[in-house]
C-alpha positions as CSV (number, residue, x, y, z in Angstrom):
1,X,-23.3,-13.1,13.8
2,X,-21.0,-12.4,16.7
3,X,-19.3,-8.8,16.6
4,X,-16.0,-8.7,14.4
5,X,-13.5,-6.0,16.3
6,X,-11.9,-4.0,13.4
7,X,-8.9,-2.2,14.3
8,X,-5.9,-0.3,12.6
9,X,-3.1,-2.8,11.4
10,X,-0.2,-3.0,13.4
11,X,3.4,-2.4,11.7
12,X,4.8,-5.8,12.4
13,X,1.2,-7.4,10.2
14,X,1.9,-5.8,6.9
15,X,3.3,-9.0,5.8
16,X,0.1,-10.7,7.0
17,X,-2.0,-8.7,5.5
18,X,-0.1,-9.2,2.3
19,X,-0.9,-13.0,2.2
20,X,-4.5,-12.5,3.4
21,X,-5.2,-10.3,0.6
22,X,-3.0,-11.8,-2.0
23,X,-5.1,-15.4,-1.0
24,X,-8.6,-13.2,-1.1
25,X,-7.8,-12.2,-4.6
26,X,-6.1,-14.7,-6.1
27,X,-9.1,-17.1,-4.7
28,X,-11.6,-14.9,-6.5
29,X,-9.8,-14.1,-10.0
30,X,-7.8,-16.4,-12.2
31,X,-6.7,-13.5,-14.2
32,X,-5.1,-11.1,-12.0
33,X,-2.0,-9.4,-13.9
34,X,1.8,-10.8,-12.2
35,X,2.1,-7.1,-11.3
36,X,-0.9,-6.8,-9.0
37,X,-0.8,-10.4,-8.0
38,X,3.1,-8.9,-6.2
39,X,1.3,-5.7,-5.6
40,X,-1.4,-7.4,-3.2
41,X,1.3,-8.8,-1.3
42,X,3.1,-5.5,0.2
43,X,0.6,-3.4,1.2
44,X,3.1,-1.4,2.8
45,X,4.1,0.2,-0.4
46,X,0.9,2.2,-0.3
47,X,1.1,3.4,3.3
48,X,1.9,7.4,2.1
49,X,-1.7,7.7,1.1
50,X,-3.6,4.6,2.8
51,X,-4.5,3.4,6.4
52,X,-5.2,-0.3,6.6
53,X,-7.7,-1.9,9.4
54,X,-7.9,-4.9,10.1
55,X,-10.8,-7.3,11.3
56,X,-9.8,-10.2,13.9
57,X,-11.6,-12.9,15.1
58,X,-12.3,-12.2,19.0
59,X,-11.2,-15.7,20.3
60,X,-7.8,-15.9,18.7
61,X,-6.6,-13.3,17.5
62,X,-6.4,-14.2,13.4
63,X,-6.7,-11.5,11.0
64,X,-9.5,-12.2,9.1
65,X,-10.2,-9.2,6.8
66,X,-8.2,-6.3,6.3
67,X,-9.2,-2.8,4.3
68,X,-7.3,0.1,3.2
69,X,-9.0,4.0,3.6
70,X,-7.2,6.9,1.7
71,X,-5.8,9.2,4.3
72,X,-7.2,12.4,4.5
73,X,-6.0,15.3,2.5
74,X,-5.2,12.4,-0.3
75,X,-7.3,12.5,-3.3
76,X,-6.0,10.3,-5.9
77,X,-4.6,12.3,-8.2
78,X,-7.8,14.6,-8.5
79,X,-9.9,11.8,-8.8
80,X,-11.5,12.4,-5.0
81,X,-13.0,15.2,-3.5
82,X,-12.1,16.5,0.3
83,X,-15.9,15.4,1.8
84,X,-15.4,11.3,0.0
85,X,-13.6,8.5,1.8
86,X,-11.9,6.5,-0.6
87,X,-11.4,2.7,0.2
88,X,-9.7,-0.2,-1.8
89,X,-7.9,-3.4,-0.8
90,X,-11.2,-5.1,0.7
91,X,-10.3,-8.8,1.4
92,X,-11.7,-11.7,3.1
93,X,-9.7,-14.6,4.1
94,X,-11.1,-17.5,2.1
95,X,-11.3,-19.4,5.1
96,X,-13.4,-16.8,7.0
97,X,-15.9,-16.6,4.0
98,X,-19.1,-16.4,4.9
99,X,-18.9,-15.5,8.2
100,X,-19.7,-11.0,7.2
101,X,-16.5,-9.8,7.3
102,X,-16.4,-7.8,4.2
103,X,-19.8,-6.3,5.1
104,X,-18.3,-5.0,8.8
105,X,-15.8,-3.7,7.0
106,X,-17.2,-1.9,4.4
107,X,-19.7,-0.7,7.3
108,X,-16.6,0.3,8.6
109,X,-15.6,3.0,5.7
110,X,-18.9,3.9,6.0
111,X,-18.6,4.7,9.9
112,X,-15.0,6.4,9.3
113,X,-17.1,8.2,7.1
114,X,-19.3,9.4,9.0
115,X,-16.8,10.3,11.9
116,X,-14.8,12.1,9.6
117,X,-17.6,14.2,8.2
118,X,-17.2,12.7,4.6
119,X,-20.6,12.7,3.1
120,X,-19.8,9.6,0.4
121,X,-18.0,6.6,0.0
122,X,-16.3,6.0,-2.9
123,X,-14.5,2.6,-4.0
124,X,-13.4,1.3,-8.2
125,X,-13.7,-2.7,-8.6
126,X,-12.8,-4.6,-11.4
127,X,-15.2,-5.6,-14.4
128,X,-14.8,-9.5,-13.0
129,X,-15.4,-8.8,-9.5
130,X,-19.1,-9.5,-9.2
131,X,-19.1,-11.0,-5.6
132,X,-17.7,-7.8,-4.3
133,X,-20.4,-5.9,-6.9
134,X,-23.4,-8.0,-5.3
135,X,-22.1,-7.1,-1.3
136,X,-21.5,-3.1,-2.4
137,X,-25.1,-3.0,-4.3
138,X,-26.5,-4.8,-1.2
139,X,-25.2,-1.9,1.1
140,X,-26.4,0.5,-1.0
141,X,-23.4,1.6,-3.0
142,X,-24.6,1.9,-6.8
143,X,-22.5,2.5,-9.5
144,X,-21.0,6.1,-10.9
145,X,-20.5,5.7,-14.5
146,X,-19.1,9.2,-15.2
147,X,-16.1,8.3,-12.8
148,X,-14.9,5.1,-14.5
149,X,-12.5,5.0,-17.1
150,X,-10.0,2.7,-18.7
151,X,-7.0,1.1,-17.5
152,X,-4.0,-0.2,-19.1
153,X,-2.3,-2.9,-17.8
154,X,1.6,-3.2,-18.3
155,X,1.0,-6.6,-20.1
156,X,-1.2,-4.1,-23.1
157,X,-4.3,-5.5,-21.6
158,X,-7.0,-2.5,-20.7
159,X,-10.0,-3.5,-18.8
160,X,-12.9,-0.2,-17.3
161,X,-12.4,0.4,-13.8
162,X,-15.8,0.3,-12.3
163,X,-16.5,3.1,-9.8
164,X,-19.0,2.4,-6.9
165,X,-20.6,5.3,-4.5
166,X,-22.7,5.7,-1.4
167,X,-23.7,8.5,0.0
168,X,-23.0,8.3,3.8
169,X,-25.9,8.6,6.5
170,X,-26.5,12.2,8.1
């Protein structure tokens, strides 16, 4: 596998990123609510309290995965504690499937991490997401049961958001 440079997003690829993620998603899940099918699509809207990186292929420059860390001194309304990186937002293009994008960049939360002297990631999926379950079990993340909880969705669906941790490596 050749070396997949991960960088911070650039202002003017917001828009990019958008698509990339809302195509990740929306390749993956069939039942995504309207409202976080839009929400995908304007990541910029969540730039107070999240960085996004993205990860490009070397040769020409495409964005090919992108992932969003919580900045610190965020904690999600309580819900994250000063030494945990949060992440959310992982997306692989589906035409760069297959090629370990997501695992570089969840390696890559877990190397902010580490730099930022966080001693666990921490990440919620959804109940359906069970490609993204198999890569975080297959880095080592397991899941926290006594952080997940129940989510209502403005259509009056509810569904458990799953929450997945790692402890990072000394």
């Amino acid at each position: 596998m050749t070396s997949i440079p991960i960088r911070p997003a650039r202002p003017d690829e917001y828009a990019a990123i958008g698509e990339l993620t809302h195509a990740a998603y929306t390749n993956d899940y069939t039942d995504l609510p309207a409202h976080y099918r839009d929400e995908l699509k304007h990541p910029e809207a969540l730039l107070d309290d999240f960085e996004f990186f993205v990860a490009e292929d070397p040769e020409t420059g495409q964005l090919l995965g992108t992932i969003a860390l919580l900045r610190p001194g965020h904690d999600q309304e309580g819900r994250i504690a000063p030494d945990e990186l949060y992440f959310r937002l992982l997306a692989t293009h589906p035409a760069a499937r297959g090629r370990g994008i997501g695992i570089a960049l969840t390696e890559f939360a877990l190397d902010q991490a580490a730099q930022r002297g966080q001693r666990v990631v921490v990440m919620n999926s959804g109940p359906d997401m069970l490609g993204a379950h198999a890569l975080y079990r297959k880095l080592g993340f397991r899941r926290e049961a006594e952080r997940e909880g129940i989510v209502e969705l403005p259509d009056g669906r509810t569904f458990q958001l799953l929450t997945f941790v790692r402890e990072v490596a000394a």
